[in-house]
Residue frames relative to the residue before (quaternion, step in Angstrom):
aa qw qx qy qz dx dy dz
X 1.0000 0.0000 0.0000 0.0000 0.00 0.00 0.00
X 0.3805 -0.6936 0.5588 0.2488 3.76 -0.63 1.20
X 0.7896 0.3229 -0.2225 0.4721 3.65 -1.25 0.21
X 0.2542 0.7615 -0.5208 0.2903 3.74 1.09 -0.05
X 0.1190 -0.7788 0.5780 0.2126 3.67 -0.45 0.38
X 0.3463 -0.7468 0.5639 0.0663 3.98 -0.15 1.13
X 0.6527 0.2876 -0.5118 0.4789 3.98 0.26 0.53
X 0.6921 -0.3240 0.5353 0.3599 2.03 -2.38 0.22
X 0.6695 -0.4497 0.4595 0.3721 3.35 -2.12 0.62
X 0.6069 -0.5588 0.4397 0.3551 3.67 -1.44 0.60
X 0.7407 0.3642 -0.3778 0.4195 3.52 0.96 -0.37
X 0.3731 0.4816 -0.5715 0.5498 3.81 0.88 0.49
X 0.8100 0.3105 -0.3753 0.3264 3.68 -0.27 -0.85
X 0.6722 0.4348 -0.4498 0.3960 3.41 0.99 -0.83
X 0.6826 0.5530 -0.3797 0.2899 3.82 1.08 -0.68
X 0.5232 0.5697 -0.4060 0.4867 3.69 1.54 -0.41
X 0.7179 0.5038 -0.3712 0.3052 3.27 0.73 -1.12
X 0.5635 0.6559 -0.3152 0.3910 3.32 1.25 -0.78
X 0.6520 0.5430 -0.2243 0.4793 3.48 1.34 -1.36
X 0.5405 0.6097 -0.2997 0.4962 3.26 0.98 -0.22
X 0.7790 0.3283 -0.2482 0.4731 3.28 0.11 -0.84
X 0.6411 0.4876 -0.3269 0.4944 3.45 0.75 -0.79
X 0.6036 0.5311 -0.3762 0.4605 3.66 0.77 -0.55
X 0.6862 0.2865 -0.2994 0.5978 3.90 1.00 -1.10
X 0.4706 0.4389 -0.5798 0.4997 3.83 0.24 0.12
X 0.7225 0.4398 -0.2890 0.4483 3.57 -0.31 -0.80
X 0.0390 -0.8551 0.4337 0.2815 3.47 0.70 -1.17
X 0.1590 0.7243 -0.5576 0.3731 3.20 0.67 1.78
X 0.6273 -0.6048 0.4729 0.1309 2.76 -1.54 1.03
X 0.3507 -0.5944 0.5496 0.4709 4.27 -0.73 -0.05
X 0.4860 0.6688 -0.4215 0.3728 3.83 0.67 0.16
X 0.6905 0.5688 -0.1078 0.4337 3.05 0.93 -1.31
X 0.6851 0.2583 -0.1748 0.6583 3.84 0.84 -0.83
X 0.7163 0.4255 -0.4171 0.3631 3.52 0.71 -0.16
X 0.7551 0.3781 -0.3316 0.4205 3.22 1.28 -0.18
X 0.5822 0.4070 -0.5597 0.4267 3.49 1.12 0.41
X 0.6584 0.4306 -0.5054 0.3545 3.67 0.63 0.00
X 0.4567 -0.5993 0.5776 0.3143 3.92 1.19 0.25
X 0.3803 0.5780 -0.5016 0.5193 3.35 0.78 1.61
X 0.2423 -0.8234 0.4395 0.2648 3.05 -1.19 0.16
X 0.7278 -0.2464 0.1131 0.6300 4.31 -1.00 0.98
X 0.7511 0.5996 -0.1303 0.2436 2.70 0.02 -2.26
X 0.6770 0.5167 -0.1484 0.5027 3.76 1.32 -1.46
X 0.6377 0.2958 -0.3542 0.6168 3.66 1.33 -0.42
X 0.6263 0.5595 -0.4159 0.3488 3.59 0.49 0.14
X 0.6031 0.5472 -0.0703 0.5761 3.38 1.28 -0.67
X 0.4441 0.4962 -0.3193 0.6742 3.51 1.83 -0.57
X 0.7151 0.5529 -0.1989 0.3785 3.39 0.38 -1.49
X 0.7701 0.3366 -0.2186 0.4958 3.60 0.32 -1.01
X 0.4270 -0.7345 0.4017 0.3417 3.96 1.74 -0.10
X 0.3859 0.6989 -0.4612 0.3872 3.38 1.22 0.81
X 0.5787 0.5253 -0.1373 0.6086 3.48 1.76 -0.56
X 0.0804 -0.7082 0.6299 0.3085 3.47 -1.05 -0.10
X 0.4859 -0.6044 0.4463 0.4466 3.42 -1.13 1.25
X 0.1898 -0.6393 0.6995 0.2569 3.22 -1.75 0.04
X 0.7378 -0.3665 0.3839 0.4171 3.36 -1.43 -0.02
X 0.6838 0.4855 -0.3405 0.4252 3.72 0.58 -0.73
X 0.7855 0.1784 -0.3411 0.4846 3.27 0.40 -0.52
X 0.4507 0.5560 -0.5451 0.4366 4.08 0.98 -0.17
X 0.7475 0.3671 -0.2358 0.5008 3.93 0.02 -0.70
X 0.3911 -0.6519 0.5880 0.2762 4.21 1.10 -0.39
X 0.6722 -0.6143 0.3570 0.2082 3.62 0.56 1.88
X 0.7421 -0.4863 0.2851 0.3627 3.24 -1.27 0.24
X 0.5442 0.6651 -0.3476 0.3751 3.77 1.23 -0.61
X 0.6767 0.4526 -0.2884 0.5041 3.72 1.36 -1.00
């Protein structure tokens, strides 16, 4: 299909981006929310880059926080 628009929705990107910053404000690591939400690095990275929608587990830091 021509004209197909290939990103992610604007609110995945604006919500990774958001996780992002707040993560380097904070200075935390993508380990760190990814392992209390029982995610993997990679999965909060991909959150991050808005290729992911965030979910609640890792927006709130999983069940450990």
């Amino acid at each position: 299909m021509s004209g197909e628009n290939n990103q992610p929705p604007a609110a995945w990107r604006y919500g990774g981006d958001q996780l992002k910053r707040r993560r380097a404000k904070a200075d935390v690591t993508r380990e760190r929310p990814a392992s209390a939400a029982n995610y993997s690095p990679e999965t909060v990275a991909s959150t991050g880059r808005g290729v992911r929608r965030p979910t609640s587990r890792v927006l709130v830091g999983g069940p450990a926080v």
